[in-house]
N, C-alpha and C positions, 0 to 999 in steps of 0.2 A: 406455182398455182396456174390451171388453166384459164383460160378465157371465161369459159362459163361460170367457173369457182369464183373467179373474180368476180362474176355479175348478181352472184347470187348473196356475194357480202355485200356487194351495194344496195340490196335488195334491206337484206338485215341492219343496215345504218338509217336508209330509208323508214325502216317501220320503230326502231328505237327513238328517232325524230319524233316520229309519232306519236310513239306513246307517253312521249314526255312531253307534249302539249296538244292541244285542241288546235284543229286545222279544218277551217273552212274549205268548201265543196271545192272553192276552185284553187285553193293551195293544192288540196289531194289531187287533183285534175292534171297541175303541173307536175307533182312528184310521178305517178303513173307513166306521163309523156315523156319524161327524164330517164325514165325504165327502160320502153319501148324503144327509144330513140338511140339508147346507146348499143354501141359498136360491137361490144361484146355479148348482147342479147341471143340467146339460142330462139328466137321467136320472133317472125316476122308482124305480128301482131297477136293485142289480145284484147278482151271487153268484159270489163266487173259491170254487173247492173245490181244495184242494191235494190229489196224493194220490202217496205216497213210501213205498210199502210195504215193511216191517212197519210204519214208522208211523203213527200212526193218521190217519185223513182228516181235515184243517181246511177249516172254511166260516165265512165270512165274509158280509159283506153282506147284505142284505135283496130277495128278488123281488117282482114284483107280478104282478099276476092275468095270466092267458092266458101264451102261450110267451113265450117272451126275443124279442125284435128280432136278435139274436145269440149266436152261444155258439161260443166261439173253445177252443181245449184247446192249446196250444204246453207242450213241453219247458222244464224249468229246470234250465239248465245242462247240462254238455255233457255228462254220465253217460249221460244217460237214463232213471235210476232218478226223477227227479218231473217231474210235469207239474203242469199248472195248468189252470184250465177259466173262463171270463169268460164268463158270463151278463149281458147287458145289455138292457133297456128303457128305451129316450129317453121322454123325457116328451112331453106332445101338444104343446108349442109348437114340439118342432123339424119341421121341413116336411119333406115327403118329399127336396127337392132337397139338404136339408142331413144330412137325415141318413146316407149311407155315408161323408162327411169326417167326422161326428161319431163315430159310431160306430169308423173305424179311430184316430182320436183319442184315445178314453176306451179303446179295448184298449192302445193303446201304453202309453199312462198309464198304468193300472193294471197292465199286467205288469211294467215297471219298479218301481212300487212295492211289487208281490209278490217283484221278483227283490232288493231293496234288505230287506226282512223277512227273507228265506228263505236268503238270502245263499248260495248253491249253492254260489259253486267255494270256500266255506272247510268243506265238509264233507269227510268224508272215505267211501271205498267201502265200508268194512269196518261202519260203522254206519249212515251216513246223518247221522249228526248231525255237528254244529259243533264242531271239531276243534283242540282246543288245540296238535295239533302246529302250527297254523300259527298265526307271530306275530300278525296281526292279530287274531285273537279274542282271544287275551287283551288286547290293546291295549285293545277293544272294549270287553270283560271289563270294566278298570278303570273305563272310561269311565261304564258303565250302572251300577256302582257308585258312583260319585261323583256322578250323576244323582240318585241315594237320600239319599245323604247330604243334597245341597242341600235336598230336601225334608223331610229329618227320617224317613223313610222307615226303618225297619229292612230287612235284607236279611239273608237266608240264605245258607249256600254248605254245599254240601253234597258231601262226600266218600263213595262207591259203589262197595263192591269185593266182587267176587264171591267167595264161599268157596270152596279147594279145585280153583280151575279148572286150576291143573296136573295135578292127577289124571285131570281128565275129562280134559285135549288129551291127557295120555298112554293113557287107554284108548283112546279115539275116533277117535284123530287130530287133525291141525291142523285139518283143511277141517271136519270136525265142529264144532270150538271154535270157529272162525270162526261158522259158523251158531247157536252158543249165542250168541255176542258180539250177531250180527244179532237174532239173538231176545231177549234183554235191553233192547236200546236201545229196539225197539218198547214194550216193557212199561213201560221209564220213560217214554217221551212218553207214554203211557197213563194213567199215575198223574199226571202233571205234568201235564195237562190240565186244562179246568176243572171246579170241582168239583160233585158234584151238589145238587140243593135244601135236602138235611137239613143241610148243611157250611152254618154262619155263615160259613166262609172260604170265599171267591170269589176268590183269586188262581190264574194257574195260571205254574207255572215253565220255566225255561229250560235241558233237556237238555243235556249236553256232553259229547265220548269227551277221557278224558285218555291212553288209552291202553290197548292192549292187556282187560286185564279190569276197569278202574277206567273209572270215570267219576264225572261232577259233573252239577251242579245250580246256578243261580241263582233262588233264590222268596225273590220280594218278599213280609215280612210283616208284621204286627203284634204277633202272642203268639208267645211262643216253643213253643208248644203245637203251633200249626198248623204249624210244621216238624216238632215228633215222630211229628202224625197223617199228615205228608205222608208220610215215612220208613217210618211203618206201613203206610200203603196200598202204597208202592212194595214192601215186604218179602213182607207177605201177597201183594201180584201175583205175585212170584216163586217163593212158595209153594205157590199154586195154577192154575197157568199154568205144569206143568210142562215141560222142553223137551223132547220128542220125536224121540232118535238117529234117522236117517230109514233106515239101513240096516239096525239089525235090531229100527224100533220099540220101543227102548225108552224108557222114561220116565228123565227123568234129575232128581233134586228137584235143585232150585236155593235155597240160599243167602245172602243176603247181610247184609253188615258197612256200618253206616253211621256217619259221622262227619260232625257239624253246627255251624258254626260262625256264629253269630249277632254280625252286626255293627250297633251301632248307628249311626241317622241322627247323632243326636251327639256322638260320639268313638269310639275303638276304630280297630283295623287298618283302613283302606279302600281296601285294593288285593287285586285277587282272588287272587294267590297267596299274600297273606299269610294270607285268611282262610281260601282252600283248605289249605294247611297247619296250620292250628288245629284246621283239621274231621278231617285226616288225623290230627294227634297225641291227639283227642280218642277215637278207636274205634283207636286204637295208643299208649294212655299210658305203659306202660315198653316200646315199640318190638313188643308185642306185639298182635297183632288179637285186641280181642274178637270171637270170628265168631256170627254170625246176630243180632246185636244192635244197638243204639242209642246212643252216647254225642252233648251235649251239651256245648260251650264257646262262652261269650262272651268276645267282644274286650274287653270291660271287666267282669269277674268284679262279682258281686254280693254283697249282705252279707247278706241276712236269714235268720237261723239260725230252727231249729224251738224249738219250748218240748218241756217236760218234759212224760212222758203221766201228767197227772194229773187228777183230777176238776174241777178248774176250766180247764184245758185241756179235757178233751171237752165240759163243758157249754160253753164257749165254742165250738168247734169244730161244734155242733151248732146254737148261735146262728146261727152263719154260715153253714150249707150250707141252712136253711130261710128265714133273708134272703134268699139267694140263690138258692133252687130254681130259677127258669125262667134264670137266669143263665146263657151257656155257659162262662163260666170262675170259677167261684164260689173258687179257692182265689189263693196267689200262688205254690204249687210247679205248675210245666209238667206234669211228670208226673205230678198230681193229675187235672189239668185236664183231658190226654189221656186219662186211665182213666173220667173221666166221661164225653166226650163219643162217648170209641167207643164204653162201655155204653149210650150215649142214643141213638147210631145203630144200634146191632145192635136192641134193643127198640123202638124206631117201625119196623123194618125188619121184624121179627118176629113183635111184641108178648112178651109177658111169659112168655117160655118160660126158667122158671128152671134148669131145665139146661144150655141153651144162653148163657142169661148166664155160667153158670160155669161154662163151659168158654172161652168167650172170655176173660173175664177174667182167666180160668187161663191163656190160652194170651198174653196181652198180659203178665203179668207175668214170664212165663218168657223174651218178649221182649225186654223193660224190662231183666231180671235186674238189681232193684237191689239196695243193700245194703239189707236190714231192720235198723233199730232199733229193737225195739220199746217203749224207754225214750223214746221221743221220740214228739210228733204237730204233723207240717208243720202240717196241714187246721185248726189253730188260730190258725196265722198268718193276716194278712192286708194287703196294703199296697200300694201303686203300680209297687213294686219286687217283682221275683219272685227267688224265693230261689236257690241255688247249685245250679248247672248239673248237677251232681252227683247220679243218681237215689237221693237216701239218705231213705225213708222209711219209719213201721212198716204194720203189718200191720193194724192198726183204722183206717189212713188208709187205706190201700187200700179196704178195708169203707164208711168212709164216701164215698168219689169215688163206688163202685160205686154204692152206697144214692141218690148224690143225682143219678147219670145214669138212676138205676131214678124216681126221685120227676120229673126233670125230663120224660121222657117221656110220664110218666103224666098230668102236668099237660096237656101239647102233643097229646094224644089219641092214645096206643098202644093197641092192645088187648091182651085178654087180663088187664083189671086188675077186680077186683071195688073195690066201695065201700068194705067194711071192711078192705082191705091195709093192714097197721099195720108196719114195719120196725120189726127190732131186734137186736143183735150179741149174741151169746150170747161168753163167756170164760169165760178162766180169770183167779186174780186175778193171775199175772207179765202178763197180756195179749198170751202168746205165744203163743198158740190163740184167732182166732176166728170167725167166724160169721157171715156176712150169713144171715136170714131174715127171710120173711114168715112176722107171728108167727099168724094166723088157721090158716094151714094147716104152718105146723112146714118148710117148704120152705126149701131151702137155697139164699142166689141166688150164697154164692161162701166157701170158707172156708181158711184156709190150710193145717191140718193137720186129719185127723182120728185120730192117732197120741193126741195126747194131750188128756185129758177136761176137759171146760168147766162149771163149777158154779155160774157167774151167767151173768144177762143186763142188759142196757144198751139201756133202750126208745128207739130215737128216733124214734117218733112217728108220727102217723097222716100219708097222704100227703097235699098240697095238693093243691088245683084250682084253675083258673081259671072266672073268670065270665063269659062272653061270649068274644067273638076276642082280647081282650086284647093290642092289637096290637103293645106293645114288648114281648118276649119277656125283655128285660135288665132292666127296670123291677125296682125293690126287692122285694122281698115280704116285708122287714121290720114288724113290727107292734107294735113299742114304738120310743120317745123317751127319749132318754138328758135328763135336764137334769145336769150336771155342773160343780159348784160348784168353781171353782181351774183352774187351766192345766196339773195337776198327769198327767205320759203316763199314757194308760190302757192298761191290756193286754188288753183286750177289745179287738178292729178297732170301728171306728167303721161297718162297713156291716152290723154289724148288728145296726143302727138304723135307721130312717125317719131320723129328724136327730137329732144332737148338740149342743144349745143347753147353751153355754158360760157360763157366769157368771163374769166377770170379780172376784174376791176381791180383787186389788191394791188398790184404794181403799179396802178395807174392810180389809183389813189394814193396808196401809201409809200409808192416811190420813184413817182414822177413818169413810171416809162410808158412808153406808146403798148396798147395792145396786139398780140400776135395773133393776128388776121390768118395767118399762111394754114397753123394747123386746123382754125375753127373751118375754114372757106375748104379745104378739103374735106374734113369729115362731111359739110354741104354738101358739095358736090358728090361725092361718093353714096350718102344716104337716096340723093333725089335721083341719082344715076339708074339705081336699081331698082327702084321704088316709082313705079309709075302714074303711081296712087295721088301721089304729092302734086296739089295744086298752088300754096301757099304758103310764102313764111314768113312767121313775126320774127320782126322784133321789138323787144320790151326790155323798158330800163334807160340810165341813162346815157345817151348816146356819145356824153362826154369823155366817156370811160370805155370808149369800144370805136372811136376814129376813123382805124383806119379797117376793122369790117363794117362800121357801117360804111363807108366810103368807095366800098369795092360792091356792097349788096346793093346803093345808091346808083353807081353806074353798070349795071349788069349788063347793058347793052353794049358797053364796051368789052364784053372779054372775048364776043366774037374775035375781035380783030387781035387783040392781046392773047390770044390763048395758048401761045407758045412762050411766052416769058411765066406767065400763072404758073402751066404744067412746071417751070422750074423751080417755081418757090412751093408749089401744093404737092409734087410729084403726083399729081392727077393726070390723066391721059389729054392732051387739047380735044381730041371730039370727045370726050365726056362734059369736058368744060362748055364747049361750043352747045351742045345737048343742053345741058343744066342753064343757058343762057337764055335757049330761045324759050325754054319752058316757063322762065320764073321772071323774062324782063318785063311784066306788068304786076307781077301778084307779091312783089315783097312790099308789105304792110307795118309800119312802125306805130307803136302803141304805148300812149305815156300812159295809160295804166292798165291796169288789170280787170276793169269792167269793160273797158275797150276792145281788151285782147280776146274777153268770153262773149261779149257780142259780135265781135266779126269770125270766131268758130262757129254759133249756131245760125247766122246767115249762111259761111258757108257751108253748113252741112245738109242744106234743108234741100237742096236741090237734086237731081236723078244723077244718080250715079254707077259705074259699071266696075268692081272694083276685081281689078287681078290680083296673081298670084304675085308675089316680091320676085324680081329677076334677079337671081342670085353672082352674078357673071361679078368680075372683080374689078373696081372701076381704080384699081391703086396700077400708077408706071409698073413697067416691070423690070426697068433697067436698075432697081434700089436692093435689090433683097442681096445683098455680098455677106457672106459669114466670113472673116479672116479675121484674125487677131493684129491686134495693134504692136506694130516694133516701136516699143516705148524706151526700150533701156538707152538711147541716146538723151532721153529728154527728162524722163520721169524720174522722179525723186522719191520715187514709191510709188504705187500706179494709183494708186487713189490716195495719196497722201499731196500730188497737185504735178506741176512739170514746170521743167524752167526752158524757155524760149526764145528768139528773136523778137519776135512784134506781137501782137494782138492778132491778126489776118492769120496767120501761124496758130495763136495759142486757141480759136475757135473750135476748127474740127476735132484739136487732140483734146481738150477738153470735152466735147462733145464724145469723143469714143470712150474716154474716161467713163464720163459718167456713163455712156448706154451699155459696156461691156462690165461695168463693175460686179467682180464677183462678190457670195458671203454679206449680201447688202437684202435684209429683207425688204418687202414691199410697206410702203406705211400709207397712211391714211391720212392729209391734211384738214385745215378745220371743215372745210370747203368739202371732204368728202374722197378729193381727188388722191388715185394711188401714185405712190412716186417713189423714185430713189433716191436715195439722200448722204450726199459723199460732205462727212465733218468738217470745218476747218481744213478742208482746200485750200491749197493756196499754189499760185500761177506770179512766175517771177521772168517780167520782160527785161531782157539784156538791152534790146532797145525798143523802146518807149516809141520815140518818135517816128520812128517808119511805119509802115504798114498798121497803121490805128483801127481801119473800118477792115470788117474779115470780108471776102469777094461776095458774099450772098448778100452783104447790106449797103452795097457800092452805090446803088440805084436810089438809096435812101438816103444820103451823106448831108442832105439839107437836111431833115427829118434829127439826124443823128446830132448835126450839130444846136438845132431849134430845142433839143432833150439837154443839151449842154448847159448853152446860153439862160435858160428857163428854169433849169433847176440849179445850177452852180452860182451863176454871176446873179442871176436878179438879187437884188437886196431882202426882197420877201419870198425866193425861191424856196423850194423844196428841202436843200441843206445852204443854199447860198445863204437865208434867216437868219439860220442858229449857226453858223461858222461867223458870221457876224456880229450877231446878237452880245452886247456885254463888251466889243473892240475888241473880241476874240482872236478873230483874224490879224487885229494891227497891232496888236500885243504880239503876236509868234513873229512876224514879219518885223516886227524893230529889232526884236530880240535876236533875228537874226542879223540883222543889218547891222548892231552893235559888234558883233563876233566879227563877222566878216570884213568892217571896215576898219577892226585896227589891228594889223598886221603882227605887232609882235604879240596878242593877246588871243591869239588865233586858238581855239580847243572846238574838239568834237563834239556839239553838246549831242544831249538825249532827251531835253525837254521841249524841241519845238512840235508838239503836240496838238494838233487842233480835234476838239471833240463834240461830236452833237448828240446831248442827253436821249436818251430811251424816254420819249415824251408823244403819246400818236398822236396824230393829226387831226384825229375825232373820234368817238369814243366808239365807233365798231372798225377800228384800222389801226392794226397794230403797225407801230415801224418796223417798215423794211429793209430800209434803206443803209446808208452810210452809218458808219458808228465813230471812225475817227482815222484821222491820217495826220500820218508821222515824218518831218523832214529832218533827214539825216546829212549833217553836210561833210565832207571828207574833204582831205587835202592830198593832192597829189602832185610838188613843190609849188610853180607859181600858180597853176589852176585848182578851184574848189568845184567838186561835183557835188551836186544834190541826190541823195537816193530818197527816194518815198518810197513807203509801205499805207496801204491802205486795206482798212477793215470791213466788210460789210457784213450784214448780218445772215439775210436768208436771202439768196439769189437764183432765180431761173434759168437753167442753162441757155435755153434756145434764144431768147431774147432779155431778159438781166443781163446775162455775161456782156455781151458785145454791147450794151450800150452803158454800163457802168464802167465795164473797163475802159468803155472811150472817153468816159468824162473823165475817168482817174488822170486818164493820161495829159487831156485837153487842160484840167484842172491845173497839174503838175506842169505843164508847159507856161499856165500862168502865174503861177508862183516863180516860176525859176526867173520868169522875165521881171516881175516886182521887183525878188530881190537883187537884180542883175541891175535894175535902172535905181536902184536906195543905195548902192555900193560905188564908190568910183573905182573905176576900171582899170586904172596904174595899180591898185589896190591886188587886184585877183583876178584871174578869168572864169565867172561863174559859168557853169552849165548841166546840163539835165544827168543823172546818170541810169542805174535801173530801176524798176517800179516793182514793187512787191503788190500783190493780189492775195487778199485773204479772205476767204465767203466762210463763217461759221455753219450755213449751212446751203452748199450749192446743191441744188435739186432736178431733178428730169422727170415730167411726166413720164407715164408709159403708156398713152393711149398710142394706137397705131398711125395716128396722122402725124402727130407729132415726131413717134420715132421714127417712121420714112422720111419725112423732110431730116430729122438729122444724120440719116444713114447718107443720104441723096449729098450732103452737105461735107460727109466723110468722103462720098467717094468721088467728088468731083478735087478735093485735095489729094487722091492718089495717085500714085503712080497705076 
């Protein structure tokens, strides 16, 4: 098969596509360029112009320099109302001999594949469009919908009914209403076309007549926004694009009621009359039309409700529209989202003509017609899920969408903004009167009532800029770091934040250990490194439970000098450390609670700001990154079944390689959210115990290591010291060995000296983690008896559980041998220590990256 044979079945797979489902303007747009574009085309370009008036003209394809080689205009379909026009340029390889076979070649082609797009005889006279009286389009219909689905795709379907149009057929006449009907359809393929440059949405949709004065809509989207803003443009077209009685010139306003039904790629209705009926019952909820207006339902209804309007709601609220400013969907309510981004296109369209903001805004909410509560504020919420379909929001939410389509513009370069524009809502204190202004010149940019009087104001703050072209527009413009001690939900959203570095407290509560600073203080460093946005970071939570970063965030002034021992526990570069030092050693802000932590985000936010692009540059060492495989078969007893070794200093790294190389191990999800690996009933078996306890990376902390010992083993009310005593536990195993051991001819191996501490938490949201029970085995080997322990734990952390459990086992075990060593007389036997068994039900390793460079860093300073 030649080159061109081959292009011209792609051509025929291309329009088979086709004609097995409905393909909006700018799907066909792409198929086209996919033509043109490929390698094997005999055509350096070509140009289909559809043209089916009133609707609007479609072009296609690409031309190239000088006239066309051809340009063919045939009829589609047998009406006569559209043509089609085939512009062609063969590329210079085809030779003159070849090219009029080639040329009536690629017109046949490609009319078929315009006639397989455009699908004629399923329209119908009266609109021109795609006509659901006739069964295959909706056949079709399902089909392009289940298309979405496979992809994960959310899809639109939208229900369009004209207000009133019995009135006008009975003034008018039919043939009149007829000519309204023709005049409509053109105006929605107009709005359903694609969109222009200021629209983040670039989908364009797919017209349909249901009938008579109704019609639909298929648009493919993403947010459920860009079907409200679709809805609006088709509304306002009707509104301004009046129809013109042609017999005695009048103007006739037009009307329309819409209904939207949003189905997701994921579940929900996926058949188009099903969702077309959602959209119908959605702008006809007790069987009545709201007219001129918008309603919203999804196939699978949503759950996140609004909070309460209260000062930690707006300082939160306020958090998040300034994390978000260049953002174009900064809330999770839809009709937040649409009141900003049509405020941000009428002002780059205009610039900052605050009258004309609020009258649009005025004339979008009259639109909208939601319900106001003003005891409530959505614009606080925040989350992946957007909230109920339902336009129920207040009137300071409104204020702030407006405010932050006024702030997003001004960033992306509207005119008409001076330097000192400072927004801020003027109220009352019920908060049912208020006020967008610029507060410099007292202007109003949108206000709900001015019936009744307003005796504060509520600053939000000077407008942002950007530094340069700033090329993601979605990019955070957050400028503090939450550190956040416990797993405990917060009601602040998390986007407005730069990051959220979590500290994990369950080991520190539930079993005793010191928190690991090293991997949270990198991900720091490394966030604020590149991010030069960041002025500020909390922390929140309690500080008991996070020691030792709070302890390093406390002296930050210290890592100037320190930043070369840091860089070896963070594997952070020391002049990034040094950087991250001089920036933050005044703004790190501890906050016992959560009204604290959303008051000092909307002080900081309120001030001038110039916010860059994220400096992408890598602030991770670069002496970490080694791929080798571990030489295990000297040690390992199965490579994730555990390893037996010398000391603990020893069993660390290979441990540590263990886990980070472990193959066939899926990722899991703890309660906490966090992904991890998780190697069963591990178990690590030291030959010897007593040498080498602390592994070289925790040398520095040997007070620390033994303070984890002393505190949770020996105290009477420690952490397993308690319940090893609790009941004479402890002095029951230890007589019982002292009995055995003290009388020589009566000497046996028992199996019972067993010390156990019940599965009992600590309190009722901490599960134990800790110790589950240790075993002393005594052996005789003639006149000396050796002790072996095995010791059980439950769910252990590799990077810091291992090395400081394992040192208590051992520290533990060193005191025990010495008990029963001073309960025994010594003519008796020579007691002493022998090896330690290590059993973790379940040892685990994060896999975030900070953590796994500290433990590669940790591997390869034990290598050769």
């Amino acid at each position: 098969m030649s080159k061109m044979d081959s292009w011209f079945k792609t051509i025929i797979q291309k329009r088979e596509a086709c004609d097995d489902h409905l393909m909006t303007q700018g799907e066909f747009a792409v198929i086209c360029n996919d033509i043109l574009g490929d390698s094997r085309s005999p055509l350096c370009g070509f140009t289909i112009r559809i043209a089916c008036p009133p609707l609007p003209e479609q072009t296609f394809g690409s031309s190239c320099d000088g006239q066309p080689k051809s340009s063919l205009c045939v009829p589609i379909g047998s009406s006569g109302e559209s043509e089609c026009t085939i512009a062609l340029w063969p590329s210079a390889e085809i030779t003159p001999s070849e090219s009029p076979n080639t040329i009536e070649a690629c017109n046949t082609a490609l009319s078929r594949l315009v006639s397989a797009y455009w699908k004629p005889d399923m329209r119908d006279e009266k609109t021109r469009l795609l006509s659901l009286h006739v069964p295959r389009v909706k056949a079709l219909a399902d089909k392009t919908i289940l298309r979405y689905v496979e992809i994960e795709k959310p899809i639109s379907v939208f229900y369009i009914d004209l207000d009133r149009f019995k009135a006008i057929n009975d003034k008018y006449g039919q043939a009149t209403g007829d000519k309204l009907i023709l005049h409509l359809s053109g105006l929605l393929s107009t709005a359903l076309g694609p969109s222009d440059a200021l629209d983040s949405y670039n989908e364009s949709g797919i017209p349909l007549h249901v009938g008579g004065d109704e019609f639909s809509a298929l648009l493919p989207i993403q947010y459920s926004d860009e079907a409200i803003r679709m809805a609006h443009t088709i509304a306002t077209s009707a509104l301004t694009n009046c129809f013109v009685e042609p017999m005695r010139a009048e103007k006739v306003p037009l009307s329309i009621s819409i209904g939207i039904a949003i189905g997701k790629g994921w579940g929900g209705a996926s058949s188009f009359d099903g969702l077309l009926s959602l959209a119908e019952k959605a702008i006809k909820p007790n069987g009545d039309k709201i007219r001129g207006s918008v309603r919203l339902q999804y196939a699978l209804e949503q759950a996140l409700g609004p909070k309460q309007n209260t000062l930690f709601a707006r300082n939160t609220a306020l958090a998040v529209i300034k994390s978000r400013f260049v953002n174009s969907r900064p809330f999770s309510n839809p009709w937040l989202n649409s009141i900003s981004q049509i405020t941000y296109r009428n002002v780059m369209a205009s610039g900052l003509n605050v009258s004309q903001v609020q009258s649009q805004a005025s004339e979008l909410i009259s639109w909208i017609r939601p319900d106001i509560d003003n005891a409530i504020l959505s614009s606080a919420c925040f989350s992946d899920r957007e909230v109920s379909a339902h336009p129920i929001f207040s009137s300071t939410d409104t204020a702030l969408a407006v405010a932050h389509g006024i702030m997003r513009a001004y960033a992306l370069g509207a005119a008409g903004f001076a330097d000192s524009n400072r927004l801020a809502i003027d109220h009352n204190d019920e908060w049912t009167s208020v006020a967008l202004k610029v507060q410099s010149t007292g202007e109003t940019c949108w206000e709900n009532s001015q019936a009744i009087p307003r005796s504060s104001q509520w600053d939000i703050g000077q407008l942002w800029s950007l530094q340069g072209s700033c090329p993601n527009t979605n990019v955070t413009s957050a400028i503090a770091i939450l550190v956040k001690i416990g797993h405990l939900d917060l009601s602040i959203p998390y986007c407005a934040f730069a990051d959220v570095i979590v500290l994990d407290d369950r080991p520190t509560r539930g079993g005793g250990l010191p928190d690991f600073s090293y991997a949270a203080l990198a991900r720091l460093i490394s966030v604020v490194d590149i991010n030069l946005n960041i002025s500020t970071v909390y922390v929140l939570g309690n500080i008991d439970h996070g020691k030792n970063t709070v302890e390093a965030l406390k002296h930050l002034e210290n890592w100037d000098a320190e930043a070369e021992v840091l860089s070896s526990k963070t594997t952070m570069r020391p002049d990034s450390i040094r950087n991250v030092s001089r920036r933050l050693v005044n703004s790190i802000v501890f906050c016992k609670t959560e009204d604290e932590l959303a008051s000092g985000l909307a002080n900081v936010v309120l001030g001038q700001r110039v916010i860059s692009d994220i400096n992408q540059k890598d602030g991770l060492g670069a002496s970490v990154f080694l791929d080798r495989d571990l030489r295990a078969s000297n040690f390992t007893l199965g490579r994730e079944d555990g390893c037996c070794v010398r000391t603990a200093a020893e069993a660390f790294p290979i441990v540590l390689e263990i886990a980070r190389t472990a193959v066939n191990l899926p990722l899991i999800n703890d309660q906490a959210g966090q992904k991890l690996k998780e190697l069963v009933d591990f178990k690590v078996c030291l030959t010897e115990p007593s040498n080498g306890k602390i592994p070289v990376f925790y040398n520095d902390v040997k007070a620390e290591m033994d303070s984890y010992f002393e505190n949770v083993f020996m105290e009477n009310d420690g952490l397993f010291g308690g319940p090893l005593r609790r009941d004479n536990q402890l002095e029951y195993v230890l007589s019982h060995l002292e009995n055995i051991l003290s009388h020589t001819s009566n000497c046996f191996a028992t199996r019972r000296a067993i010390l156990v501490i019940p599965h009992i938490p600590t309190s009722p949201d901490v599960a134990p983690l800790g110790l589950v029970s240790i075993r002393i085995l005594p052996r005789f080997e003639g006149e000396k008896t050796v002790l072996h322990y095995s010791y059980t734990w439950r769910t252990v952390e590799v990077l810091v559980g291992f090395p400081y459990s394992i040192y208590g086992s051992i520290r533990f075990s060193e005191y025990l041998t010495n008990e029963i060593h001073a309960r025994v007389p010594t003519k008796k036997t020579t007691i002493q220590m022998g090896t330690l068994s290590y059993v973790a039900h379940s040892l685990h390793m994060f896999v975030d990256d900070y953590g796994q460079n500290i433990a590669r860093k940790i591997v390869n300073d034990a290598t050769r």
